[in-house]
C-alpha positions in Angstrom: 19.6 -26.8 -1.6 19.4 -24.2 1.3 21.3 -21.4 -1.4 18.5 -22.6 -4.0 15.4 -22.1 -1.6 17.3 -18.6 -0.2 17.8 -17.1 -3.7 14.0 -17.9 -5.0 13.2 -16.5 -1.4 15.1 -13.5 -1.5 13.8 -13.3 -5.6 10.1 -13.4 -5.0 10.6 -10.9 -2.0 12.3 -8.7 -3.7 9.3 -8.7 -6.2 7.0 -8.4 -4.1 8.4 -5.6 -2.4 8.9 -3.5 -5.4 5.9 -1.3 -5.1 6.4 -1.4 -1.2 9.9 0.0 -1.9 8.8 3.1 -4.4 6.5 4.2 -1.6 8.4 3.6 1.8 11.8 3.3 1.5 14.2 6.1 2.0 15.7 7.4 -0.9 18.9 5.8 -2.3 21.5 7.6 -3.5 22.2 5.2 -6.7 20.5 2.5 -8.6 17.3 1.9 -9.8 15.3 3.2 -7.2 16.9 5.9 -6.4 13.8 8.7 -4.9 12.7 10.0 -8.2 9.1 11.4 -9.4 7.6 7.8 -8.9 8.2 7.2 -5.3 7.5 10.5 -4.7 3.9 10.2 -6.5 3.3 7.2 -4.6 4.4 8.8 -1.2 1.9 11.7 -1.9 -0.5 9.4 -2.7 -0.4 7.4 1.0 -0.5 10.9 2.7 -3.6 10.7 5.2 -5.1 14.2 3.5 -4.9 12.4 -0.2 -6.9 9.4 1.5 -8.9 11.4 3.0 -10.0 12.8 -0.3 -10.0 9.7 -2.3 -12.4 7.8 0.6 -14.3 10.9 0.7 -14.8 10.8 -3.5 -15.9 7.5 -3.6 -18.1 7.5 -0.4 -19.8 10.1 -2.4 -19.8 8.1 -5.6 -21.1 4.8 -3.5 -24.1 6.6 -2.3 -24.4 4.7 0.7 -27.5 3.7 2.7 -27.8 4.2 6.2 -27.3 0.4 7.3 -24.0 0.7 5.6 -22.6 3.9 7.2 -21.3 1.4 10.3 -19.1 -0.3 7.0 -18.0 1.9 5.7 -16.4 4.0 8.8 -15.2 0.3 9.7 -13.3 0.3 5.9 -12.3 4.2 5.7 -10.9 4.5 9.4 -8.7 1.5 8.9 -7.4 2.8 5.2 -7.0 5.9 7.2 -5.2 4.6 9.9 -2.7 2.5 7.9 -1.9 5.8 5.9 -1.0 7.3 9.2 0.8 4.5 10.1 2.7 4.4 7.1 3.7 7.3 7.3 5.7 7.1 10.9 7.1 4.3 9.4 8.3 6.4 6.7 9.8 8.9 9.2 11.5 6.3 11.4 13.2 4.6 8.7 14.6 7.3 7.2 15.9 8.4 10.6 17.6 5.3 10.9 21.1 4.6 9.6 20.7 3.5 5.9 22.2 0.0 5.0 25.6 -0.1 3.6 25.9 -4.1 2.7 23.7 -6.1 -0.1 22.8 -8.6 2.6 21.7 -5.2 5.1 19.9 -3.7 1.9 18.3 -7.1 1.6 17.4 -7.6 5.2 15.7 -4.0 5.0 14.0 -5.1 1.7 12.7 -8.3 3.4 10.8 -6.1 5.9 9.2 -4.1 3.7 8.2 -6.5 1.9 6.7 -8.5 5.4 4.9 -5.0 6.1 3.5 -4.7 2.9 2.2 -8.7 2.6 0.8 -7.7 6.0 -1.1 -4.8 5.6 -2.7 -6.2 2.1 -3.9 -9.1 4.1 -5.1 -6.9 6.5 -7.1 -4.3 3.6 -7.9 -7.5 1.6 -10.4 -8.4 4.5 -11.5 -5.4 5.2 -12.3 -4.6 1.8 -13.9 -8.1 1.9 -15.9 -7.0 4.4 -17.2 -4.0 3.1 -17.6 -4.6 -0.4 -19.8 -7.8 0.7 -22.3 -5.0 2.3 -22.3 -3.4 -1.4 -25.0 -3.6 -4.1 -24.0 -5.2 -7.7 -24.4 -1.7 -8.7 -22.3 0.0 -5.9 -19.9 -2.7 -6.2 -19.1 -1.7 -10.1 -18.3 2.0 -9.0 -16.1 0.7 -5.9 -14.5 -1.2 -8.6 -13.8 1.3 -11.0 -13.0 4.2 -8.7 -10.8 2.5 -6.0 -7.3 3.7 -6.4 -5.6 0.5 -6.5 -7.9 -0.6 -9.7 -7.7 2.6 -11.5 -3.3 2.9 -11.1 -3.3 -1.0 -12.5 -5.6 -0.4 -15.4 -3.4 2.3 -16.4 -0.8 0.1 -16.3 -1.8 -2.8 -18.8 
């Protein structure tokens, strides 16, 4: 029972740190994520400059009264700071001796995948947050133009 529980465990972290992976994990020398133009795109996209310039685009599309200036520098400063954040991350693990076993690879993939669970709990609320303070219209061009909507819809 304990190898059944372990496997699905190990099976839905390892999905759900797929996207995690592309975008913070060191470049491997073989298999299937091995660095490439994806994880290299999605690195350039967490840079702080690039989310700098995407908060600053739709902060600009929003239009955003004055009463919810205090929100929004409450929603940006935090996307900003996890981008930061990020990337030290990015910088110490790479510095870091690279796993050589599965179960090592696995162990690493495991706390990726913790970090990322735990920063989109994090930006789920804070999202919550602002997005509450947004008016039916401004909350259809926050829908459309966040990044995260716009790189799924071109997905499906």
């Amino acid at each position: 029972m304990q190898t059944k529980q372990f496997l699905l465990t190990s099976a839905l972290a390892l999905g759900l740190s797929l996207p995690a992976a592309y975008s913070i994990a060191a470049p491997m020398e073989h298999g299937p994520m091995a660095g490439g133009m994806h994880s290299e795109k999605m690195h350039k996209m967490m840079q702080p400059e690039a989310v700098q310039a995407r908060l600053d685009k739709l902060k600009t599309a929003l239009k955003l009264s004055n009463k919810q200036e205090a929100d929004w520098k409450r929603y940006a400063d935090f996307m900003l700071e996890h981008s930061k954040a990020k990337q030290e991350k990015i910088k110490a693990w790479r510095n870091t001796e690279q796993p050589k076993t599965v179960p090592e690879k696995m162990e690493r993939m495991l706390e990726h995948a913790r970090d990322h669970v735990a920063h989109m709990e994090k930006a789920s609320a804070e999202t919550r947050h602002f997005y509450d303070t947004l008016s039916t219209e401004q909350k259809a061009i926050f829908d459309q133009q966040h990044p995260m909507m716009r790189h799924h819809q071109k997905r499906h």
